[in-house]
C-alpha positions as CSV (number, residue, x, y, z in Angstrom):
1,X,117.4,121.2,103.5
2,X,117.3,120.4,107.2
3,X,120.1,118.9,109.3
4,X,119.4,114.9,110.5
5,X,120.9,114.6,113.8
6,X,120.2,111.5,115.6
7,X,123.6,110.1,116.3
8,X,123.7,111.4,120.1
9,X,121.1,110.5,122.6
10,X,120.3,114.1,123.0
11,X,119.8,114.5,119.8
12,X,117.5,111.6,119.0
13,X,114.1,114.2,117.9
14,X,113.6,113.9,114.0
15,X,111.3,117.0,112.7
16,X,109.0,118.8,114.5
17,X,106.7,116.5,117.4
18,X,103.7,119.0,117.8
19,X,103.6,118.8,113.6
20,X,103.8,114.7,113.4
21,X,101.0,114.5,115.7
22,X,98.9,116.8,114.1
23,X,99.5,114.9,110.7
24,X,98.4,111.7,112.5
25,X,95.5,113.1,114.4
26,X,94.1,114.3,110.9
27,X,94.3,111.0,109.7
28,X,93.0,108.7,112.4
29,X,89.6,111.2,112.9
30,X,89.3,111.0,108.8
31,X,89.4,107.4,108.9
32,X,87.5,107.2,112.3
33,X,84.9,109.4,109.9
34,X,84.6,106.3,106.9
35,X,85.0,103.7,109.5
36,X,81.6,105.1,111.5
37,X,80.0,105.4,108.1
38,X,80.6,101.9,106.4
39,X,79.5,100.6,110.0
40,X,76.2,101.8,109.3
41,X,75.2,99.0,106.9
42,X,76.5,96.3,109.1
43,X,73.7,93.9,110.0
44,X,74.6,90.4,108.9
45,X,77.6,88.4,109.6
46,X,78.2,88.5,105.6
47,X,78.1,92.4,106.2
48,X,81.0,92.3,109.0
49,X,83.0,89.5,108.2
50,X,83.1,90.3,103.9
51,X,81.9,93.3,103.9
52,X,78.4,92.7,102.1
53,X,80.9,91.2,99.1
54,X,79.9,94.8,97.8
55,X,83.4,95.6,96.4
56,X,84.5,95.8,92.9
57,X,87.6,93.8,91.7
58,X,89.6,97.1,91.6
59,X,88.5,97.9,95.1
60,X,89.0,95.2,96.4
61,X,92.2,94.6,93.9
62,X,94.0,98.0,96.1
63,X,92.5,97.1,99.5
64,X,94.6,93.8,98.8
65,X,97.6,96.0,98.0
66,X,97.1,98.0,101.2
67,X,96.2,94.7,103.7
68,X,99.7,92.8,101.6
69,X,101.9,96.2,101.7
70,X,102.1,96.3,105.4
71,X,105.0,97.9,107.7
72,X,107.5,95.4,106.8
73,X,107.4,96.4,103.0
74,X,107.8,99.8,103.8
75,X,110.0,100.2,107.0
76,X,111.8,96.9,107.5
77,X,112.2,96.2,103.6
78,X,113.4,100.0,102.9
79,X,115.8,99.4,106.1
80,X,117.3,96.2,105.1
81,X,118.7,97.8,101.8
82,X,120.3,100.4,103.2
83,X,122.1,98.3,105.8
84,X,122.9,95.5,103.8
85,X,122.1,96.3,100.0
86,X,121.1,93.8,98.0
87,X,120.4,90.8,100.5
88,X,117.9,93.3,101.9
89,X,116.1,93.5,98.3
90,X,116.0,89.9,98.3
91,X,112.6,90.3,100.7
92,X,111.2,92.6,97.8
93,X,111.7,89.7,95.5
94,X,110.1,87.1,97.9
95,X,107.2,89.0,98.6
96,X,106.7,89.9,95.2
97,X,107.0,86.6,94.0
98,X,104.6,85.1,96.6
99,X,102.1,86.9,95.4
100,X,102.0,85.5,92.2
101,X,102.4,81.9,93.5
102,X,99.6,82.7,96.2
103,X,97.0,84.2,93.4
104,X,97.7,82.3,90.5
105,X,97.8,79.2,92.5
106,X,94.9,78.9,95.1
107,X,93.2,82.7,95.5
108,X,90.3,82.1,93.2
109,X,89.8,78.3,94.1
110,X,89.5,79.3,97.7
111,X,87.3,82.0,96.9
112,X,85.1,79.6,94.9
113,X,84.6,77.5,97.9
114,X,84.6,78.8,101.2
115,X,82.4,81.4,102.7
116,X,84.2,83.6,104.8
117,X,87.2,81.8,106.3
118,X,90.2,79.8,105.3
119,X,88.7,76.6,107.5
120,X,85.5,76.8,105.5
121,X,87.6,75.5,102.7
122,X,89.8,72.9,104.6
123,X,86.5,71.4,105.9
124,X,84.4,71.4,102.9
125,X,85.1,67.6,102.2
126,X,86.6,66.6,105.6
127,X,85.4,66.4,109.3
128,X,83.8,69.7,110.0
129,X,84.7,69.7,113.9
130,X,88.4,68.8,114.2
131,X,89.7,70.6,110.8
132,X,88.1,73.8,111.7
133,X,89.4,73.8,115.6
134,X,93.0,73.4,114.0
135,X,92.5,75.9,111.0
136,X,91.1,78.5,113.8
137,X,94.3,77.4,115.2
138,X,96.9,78.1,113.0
139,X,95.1,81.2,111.5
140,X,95.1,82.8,115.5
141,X,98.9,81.9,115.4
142,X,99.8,83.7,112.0
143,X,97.7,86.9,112.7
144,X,99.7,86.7,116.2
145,X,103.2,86.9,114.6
146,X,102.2,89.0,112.0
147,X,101.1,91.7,114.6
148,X,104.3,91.2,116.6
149,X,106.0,92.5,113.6
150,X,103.2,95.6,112.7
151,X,103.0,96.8,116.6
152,X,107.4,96.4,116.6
153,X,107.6,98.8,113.9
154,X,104.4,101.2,115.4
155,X,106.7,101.5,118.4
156,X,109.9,102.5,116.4
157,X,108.0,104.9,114.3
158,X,106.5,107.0,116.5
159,X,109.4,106.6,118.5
160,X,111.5,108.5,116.5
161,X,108.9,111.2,115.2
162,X,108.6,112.0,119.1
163,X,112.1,111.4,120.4
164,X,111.0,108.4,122.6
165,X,114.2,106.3,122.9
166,X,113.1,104.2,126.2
167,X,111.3,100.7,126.2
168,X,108.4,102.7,128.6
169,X,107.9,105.0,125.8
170,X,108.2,102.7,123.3
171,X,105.5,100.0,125.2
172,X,103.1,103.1,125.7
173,X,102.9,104.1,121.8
174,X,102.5,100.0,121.4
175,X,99.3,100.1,123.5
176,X,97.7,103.9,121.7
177,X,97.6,102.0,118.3
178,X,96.6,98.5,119.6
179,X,93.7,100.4,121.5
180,X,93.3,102.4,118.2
181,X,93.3,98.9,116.4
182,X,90.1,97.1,118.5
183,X,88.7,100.7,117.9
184,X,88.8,100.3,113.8
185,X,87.6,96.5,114.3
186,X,84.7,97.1,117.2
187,X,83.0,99.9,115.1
188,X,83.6,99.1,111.5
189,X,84.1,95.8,110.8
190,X,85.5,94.4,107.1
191,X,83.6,97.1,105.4
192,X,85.4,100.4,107.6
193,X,89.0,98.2,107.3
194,X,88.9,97.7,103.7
195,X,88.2,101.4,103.3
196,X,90.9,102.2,105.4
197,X,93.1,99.4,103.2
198,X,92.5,101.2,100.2
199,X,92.9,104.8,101.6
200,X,96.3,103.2,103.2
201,X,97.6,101.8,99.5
202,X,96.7,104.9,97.5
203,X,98.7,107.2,100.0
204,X,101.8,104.6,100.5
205,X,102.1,103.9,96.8
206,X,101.8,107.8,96.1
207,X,104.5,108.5,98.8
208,X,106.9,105.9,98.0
209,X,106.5,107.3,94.7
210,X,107.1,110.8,94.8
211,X,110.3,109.7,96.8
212,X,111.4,107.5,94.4
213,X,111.2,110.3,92.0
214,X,112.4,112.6,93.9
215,X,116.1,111.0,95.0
216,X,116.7,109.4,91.2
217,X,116.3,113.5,90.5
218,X,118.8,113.8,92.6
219,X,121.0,111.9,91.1
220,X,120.4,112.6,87.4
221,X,117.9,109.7,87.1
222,X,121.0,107.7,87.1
223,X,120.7,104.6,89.1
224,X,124.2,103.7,88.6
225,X,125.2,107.1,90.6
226,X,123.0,106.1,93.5
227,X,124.9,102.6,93.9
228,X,127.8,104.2,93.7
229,X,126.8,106.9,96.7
230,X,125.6,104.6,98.7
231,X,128.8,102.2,98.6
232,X,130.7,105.2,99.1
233,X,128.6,106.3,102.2
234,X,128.6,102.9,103.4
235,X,132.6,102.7,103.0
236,X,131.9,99.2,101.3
237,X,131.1,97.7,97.7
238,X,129.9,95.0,99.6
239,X,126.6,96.5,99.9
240,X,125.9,96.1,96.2
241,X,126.8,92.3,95.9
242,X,125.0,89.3,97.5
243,X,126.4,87.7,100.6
244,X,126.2,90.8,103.0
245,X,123.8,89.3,105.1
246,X,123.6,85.5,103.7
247,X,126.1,83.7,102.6
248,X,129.3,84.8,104.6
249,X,128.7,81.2,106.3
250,X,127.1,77.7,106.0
251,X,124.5,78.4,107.9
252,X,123.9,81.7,106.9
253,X,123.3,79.9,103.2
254,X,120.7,77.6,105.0
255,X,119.0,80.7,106.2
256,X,118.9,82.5,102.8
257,X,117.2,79.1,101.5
258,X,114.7,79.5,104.6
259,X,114.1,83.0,104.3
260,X,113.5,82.4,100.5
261,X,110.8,79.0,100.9
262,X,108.9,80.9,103.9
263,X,108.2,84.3,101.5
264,X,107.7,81.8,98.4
265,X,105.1,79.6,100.0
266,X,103.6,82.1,103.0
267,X,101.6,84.2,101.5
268,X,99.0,81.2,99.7
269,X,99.0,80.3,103.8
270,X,98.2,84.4,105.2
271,X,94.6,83.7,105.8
272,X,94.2,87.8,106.5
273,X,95.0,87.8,102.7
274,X,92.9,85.0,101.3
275,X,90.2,86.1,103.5
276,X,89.7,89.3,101.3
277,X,88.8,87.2,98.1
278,X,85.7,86.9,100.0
279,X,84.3,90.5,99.9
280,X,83.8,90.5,95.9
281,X,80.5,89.1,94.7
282,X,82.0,87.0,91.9
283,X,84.3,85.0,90.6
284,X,85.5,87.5,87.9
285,X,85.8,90.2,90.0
286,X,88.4,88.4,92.2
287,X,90.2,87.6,88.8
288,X,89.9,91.5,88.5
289,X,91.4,91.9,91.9
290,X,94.1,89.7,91.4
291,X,95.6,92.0,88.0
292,X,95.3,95.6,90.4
293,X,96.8,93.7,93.4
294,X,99.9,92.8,91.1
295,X,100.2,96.2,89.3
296,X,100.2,97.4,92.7
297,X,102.3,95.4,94.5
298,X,104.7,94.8,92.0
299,X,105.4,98.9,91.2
300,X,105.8,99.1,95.0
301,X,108.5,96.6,95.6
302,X,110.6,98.7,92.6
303,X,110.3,101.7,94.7
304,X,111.7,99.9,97.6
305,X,115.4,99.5,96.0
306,X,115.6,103.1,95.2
307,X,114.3,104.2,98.2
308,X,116.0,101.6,100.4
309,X,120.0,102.6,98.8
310,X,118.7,105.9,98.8
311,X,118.4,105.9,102.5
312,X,121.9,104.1,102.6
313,X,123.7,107.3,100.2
314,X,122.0,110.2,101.9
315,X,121.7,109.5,105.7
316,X,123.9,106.2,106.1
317,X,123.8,102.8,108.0
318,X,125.3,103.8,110.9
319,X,123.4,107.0,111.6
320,X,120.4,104.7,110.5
321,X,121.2,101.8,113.4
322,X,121.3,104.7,115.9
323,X,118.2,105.8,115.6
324,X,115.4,105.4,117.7
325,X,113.5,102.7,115.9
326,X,116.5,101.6,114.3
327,X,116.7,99.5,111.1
328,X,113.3,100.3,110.7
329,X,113.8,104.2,110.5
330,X,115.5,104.5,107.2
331,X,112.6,105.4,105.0
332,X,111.5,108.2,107.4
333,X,115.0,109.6,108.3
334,X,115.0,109.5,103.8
335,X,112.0,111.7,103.9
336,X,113.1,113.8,106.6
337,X,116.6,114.6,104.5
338,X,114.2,115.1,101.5
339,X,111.7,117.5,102.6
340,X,112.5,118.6,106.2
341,X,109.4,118.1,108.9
342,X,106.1,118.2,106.4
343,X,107.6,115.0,104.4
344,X,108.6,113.5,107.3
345,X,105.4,113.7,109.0
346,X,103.2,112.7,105.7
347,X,105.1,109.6,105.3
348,X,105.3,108.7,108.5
349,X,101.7,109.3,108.7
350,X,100.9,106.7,105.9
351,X,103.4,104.6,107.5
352,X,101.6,104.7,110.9
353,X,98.2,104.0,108.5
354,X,100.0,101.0,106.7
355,X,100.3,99.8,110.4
356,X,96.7,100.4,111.4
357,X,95.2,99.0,108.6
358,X,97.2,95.8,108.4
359,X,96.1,95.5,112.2
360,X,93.1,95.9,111.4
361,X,93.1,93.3,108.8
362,X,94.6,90.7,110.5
363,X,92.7,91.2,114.1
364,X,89.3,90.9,111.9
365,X,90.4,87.9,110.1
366,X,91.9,85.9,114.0
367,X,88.2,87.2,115.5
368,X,86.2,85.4,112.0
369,X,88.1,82.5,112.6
370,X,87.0,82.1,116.3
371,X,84.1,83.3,116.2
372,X,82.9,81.6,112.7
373,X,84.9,78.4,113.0
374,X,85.3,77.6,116.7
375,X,81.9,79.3,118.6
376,X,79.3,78.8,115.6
377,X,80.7,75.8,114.0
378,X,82.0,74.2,116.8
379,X,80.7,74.7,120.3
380,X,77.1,75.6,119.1
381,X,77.4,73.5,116.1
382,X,75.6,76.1,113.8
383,X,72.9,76.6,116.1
384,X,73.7,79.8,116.6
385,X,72.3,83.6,114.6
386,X,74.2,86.2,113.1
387,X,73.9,88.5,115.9
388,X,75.0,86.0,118.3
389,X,78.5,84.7,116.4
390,X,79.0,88.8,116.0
391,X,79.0,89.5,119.4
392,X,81.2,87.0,120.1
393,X,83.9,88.4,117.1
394,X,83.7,91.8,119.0
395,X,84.5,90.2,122.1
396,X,87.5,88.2,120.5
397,X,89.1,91.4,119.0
398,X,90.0,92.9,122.2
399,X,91.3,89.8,123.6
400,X,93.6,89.8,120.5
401,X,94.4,93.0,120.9
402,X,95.5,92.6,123.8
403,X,97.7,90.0,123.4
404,X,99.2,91.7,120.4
405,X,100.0,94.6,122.5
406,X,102.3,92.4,124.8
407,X,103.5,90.2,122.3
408,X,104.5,93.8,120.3
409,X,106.3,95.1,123.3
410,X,108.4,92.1,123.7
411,X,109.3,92.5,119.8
412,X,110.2,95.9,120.1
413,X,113.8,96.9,118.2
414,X,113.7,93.8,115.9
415,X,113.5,94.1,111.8
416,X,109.9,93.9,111.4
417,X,110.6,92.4,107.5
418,X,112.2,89.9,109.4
419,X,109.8,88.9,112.0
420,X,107.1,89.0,109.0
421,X,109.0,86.5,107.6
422,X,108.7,84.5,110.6
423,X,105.0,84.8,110.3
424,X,105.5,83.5,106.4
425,X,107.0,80.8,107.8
426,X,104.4,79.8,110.4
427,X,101.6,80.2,107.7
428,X,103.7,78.0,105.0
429,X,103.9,75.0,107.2
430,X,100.9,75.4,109.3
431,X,98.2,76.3,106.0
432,X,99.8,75.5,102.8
433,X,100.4,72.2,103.0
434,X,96.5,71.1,104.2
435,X,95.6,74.0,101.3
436,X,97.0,72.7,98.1
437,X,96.2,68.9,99.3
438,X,92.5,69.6,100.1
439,X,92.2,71.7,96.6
440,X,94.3,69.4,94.1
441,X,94.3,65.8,96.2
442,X,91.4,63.5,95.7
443,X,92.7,61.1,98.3
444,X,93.7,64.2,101.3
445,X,91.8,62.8,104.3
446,X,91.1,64.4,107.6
447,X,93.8,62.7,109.5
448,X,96.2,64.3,107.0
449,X,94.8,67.1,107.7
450,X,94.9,67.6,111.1
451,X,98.7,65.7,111.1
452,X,99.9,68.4,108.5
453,X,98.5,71.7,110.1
454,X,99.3,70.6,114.0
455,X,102.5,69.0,112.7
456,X,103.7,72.4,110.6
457,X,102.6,74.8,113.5
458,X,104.6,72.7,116.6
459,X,107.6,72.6,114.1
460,X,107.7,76.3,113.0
461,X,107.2,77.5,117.0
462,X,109.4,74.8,118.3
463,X,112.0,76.2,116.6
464,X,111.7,79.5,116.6
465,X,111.9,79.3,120.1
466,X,115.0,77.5,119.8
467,X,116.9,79.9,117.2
468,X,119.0,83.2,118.1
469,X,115.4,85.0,117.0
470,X,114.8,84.3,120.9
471,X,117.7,84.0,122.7
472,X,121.6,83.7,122.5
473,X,122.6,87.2,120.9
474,X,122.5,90.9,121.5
475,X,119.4,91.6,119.6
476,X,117.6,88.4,120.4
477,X,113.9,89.4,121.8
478,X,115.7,87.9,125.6
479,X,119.1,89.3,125.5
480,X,120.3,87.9,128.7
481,X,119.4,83.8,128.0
482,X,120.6,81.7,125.8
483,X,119.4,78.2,125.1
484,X,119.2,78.3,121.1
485,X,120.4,75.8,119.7
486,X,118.5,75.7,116.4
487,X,121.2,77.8,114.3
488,X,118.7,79.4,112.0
489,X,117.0,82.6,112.2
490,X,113.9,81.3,110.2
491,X,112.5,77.2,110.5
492,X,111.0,76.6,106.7
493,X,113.6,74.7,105.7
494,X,112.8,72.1,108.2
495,X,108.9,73.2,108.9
496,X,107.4,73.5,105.3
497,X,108.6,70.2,104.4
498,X,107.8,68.0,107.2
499,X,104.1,69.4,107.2
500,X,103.5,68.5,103.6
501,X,105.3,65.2,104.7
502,X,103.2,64.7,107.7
503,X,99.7,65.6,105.2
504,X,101.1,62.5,102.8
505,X,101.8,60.3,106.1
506,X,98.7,60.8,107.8
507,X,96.5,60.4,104.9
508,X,98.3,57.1,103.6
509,X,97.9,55.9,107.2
510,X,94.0,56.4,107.6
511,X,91.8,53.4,107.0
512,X,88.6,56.1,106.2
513,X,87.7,56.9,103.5
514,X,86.1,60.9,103.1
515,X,83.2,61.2,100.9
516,X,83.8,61.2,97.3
517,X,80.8,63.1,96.0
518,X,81.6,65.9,98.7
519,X,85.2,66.1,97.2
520,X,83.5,66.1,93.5
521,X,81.6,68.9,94.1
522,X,84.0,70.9,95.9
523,X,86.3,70.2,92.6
524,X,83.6,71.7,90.1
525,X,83.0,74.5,92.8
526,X,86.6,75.5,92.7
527,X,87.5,75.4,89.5
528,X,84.1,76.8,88.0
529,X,82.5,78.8,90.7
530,X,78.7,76.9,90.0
531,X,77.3,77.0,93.5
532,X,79.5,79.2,95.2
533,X,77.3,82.3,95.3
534,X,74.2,80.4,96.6
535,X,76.5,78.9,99.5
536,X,78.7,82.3,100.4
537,X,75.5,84.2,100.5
538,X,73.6,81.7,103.7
């Protein structure tokens, strides 16, 4: 077994360079390969926004895995363990549990009645023009922080696989994958990214796997032994009980309660997740989606607690924090201990694929939204052809790239579990509120609508940029300011209520009243799918 040295900064190179970027290159021209080839079917707007809805449920089902699974799972989740033990599972649990809330709950009903985006729904019985502008709105600001937190951890990856331990080096790795990124988008569209997706999930699930396997062999299969290594390592027990992270303090209880209502409620707001409900052709089939995407998911998140005190017995928290990449380097410093340079570079490389095909995901879903909801359906008022509303999505995916790239070079060296959940928080009180009101609210008019989705998005980014996420400690994303004074880390404590508040007030308050056969027959259409093929397929 190979010695891990990265506690000096001369000593900051993990495995061999010239062998990572071989690994990647393989991949990126094998996926450049299926991209090019699913593009060649793309001729409608159906075909590029839902990929022709030509996926089966178990397709579709693991390219859900792959788009949910993203950097944060793997990296940030797998670093929070080892560092602080069991508060860090407690974003296993959230995610996990989300899931189930955001499937079970709203999944197939939005499936049933949009078309291809999350503001096809929220419109359906409301005013087309203003409820679309703000759904386009708060979907652009989710896919934004949700890229922060995929083009952080692309930075810190291949960071350490090269030994790049400046912010130059870092910011120049940030803009290779962004540019990769608006490459995947431009050429392939949903169809190339969900391929990507489900080449992504069978490789991380496979990898996390085999090393799963391969440290409980290590220790007998005896989890018990593992715990007790990694306390050992760590020098503390503390890493095995709850209260590392949250609950030392009052407000560090608060933040637990936050951290916990943003994973709960975010993901039935991620619109880069609902939007892949829409590339099955029926209703069953997203039924069939929803039992793989579970399975799935579900055995993933196991594989993070082994993998995650794993990392904490066999390399160590403080070697961890040194690295370049930091928190986030724990699961590929593990493979690196396990298996020397080839491990290393394979999981890194399905790391660095979770990263492009979450990208991927989410810039396609931000360009949809403008290009769908705010050219077609807005400025040219559906007067507008397939081609035309295309172009205009291209065109939108390199702006967001873009933008991604500088918003992920300010994030660099922050949890990217963390600043995931920020994006959970964002989508819980910017979508979910306007979501479950327009689906199970007769009554939900447009003004609650609009009240609830501007209302959650102000709050979440108001305070965000107040808290010590921003400013006011040493790994704040301004080191040098400090004007938080919003003592929380993450705002859905105060954020997710006040938007479903705000959706109760506004309605209550408007003296119109929406049309009660449109809300009729969006109910039948949700609940039983009659008319929804007809409409998805215009």
């Amino acid at each position: 077994m190979l010695p891990l040295t990265t506690t000096t900064q001369a000593e900051t190179q993990v495995g061999e360079p010239w062998l990572n970027i071989t690994i990647f290159g393989l991949f990126v021209a094998i996926t450049m390969v299926i991209v090019l080839r699913a593009s060649r079917n793309n001729k409608t707007a159906a075909d590029y926004y839902a990929a022709g809805r030509s996926f089966t449920g178990g397709q579709n089902g693991t390219a859900i895995a792959g788009d949910y699974l993203s950097a944060a799972s793997f990296l940030g989740i797998c670093g929070a363990i080892a560092i602080n033990g069991y508060d860090g599972f407690m974003y296993s649990i959230g995610f996990l549990v989300a899931w189930l809330v955001a499937l079970l709950l709203v999944a197939e009903l939005l499936r049933n009645t949009g078309k291809f985006t999350m503001a096809d729904v929220l419109s359906f019985r409301l005013k087309q023009r203003p409820v679309r502008i703000a759904a386009a709105t708060t979907t652009l600001a989710v896919c934004f922080f949700y890229l922060l937190a995929q083009m952080a951890g692309a930075g810190g990856l291949v960071s350490l696989l090269l030994g790049i331990d400046d912010r130059l080096g870092q910011s120049i790795v940030i803009v290779v994958v962004g540019a990769l990124m608006i490459l995947y988008v431009l050429v392939g569209g949903m169809k190339g990214t969900t391929w990507v997706q489900i080449i992504k999930a069978c490789l991380l699930i496979a990898g996390a796997f085999i090393m799963t396997i391969w440290v409980l062999a290590m220790y007998g299969f005896n989890l018990s032994a593992l715990l007790g290594d990694a306390a050992a390592t760590a020098g503390t027990t503390d890493i095995l009980n709850p209260g590392m992270q949250y609950g030392a303090s009052e407000t560090s209880k608060f933040d637990f309660i936050s951290l916990a209502l943003a994973l709960v409620l975010g993901t039935a707001g991620l619109p880069h997740v609902l939007m892949r409900f829409y590339t099955v052709p029926t209703a069953k089939e997203a039924r069939k989606s929803v039992v793989w995407a579970i399975w799935l998911i579900g055995a993933f998140y196991l594989f993070t607690l082994v993998l995650g005190y794993g990392a904490g017995a066999l390399i160590g928290p403080d070697v961890i924090e040194a690295a370049p990449g930091g928190v986030n380097s724990a699961a590929p410093l593990l493979a690196f201990e396990l298996g020397g340079p080839l491990l290393l570079g394979l999981i890194s490389a399905v790391a660095f694929a979770t990263i492009l095909a979450v990208v991927a995901g989410l810039t396609i879903t931000a360009a949809a939204s403008f290009a769908h909801d705010i050219y077609a359906n807005v400025v040219r008022k559906g007067q507008v052809d397939a081609d035309g509303e295309v172009k205009v999505a291209r065109r939108t995916v390199v702006v967001i790239g873009i933008l991604s790239i500088l918003g992920g070079i300010g994030a660099q060296g922050q949890n990217i579990a963390f600043l995931v959940a920020l994006a959970f928080a964002v989508a819980a009180s910017a979508n979910l509120p306007t979501i479950i009101y327009s689906l199970f609210w007769k009554k939900f008019s447009t003004q609650g609508a609009i009240w609830s989705m501007y209302g959650g998005l102000a709050a979440a980014l108001f305070l965000i940029a107040f808290s010590p996420v921003v400013s006011g400690t040493e790994t704040s994303m301004i080191p040098g300011a400090d004007f938080a004074w919003f003592p929380l880390k993450n705002p859905g404590i105060i954020s997710i209520p006040l938007a479903f508040f705000l959706g109760w007030l506004g309605t209550v308050l408007d003296k119109r009243v929406e049309d009660p056969a449109k809300q009729a027959e969006m109910e039948v259409r949700s609940l039983t799918g009659v008319g929804a093929e007809k409409a998805v397929d215009h």
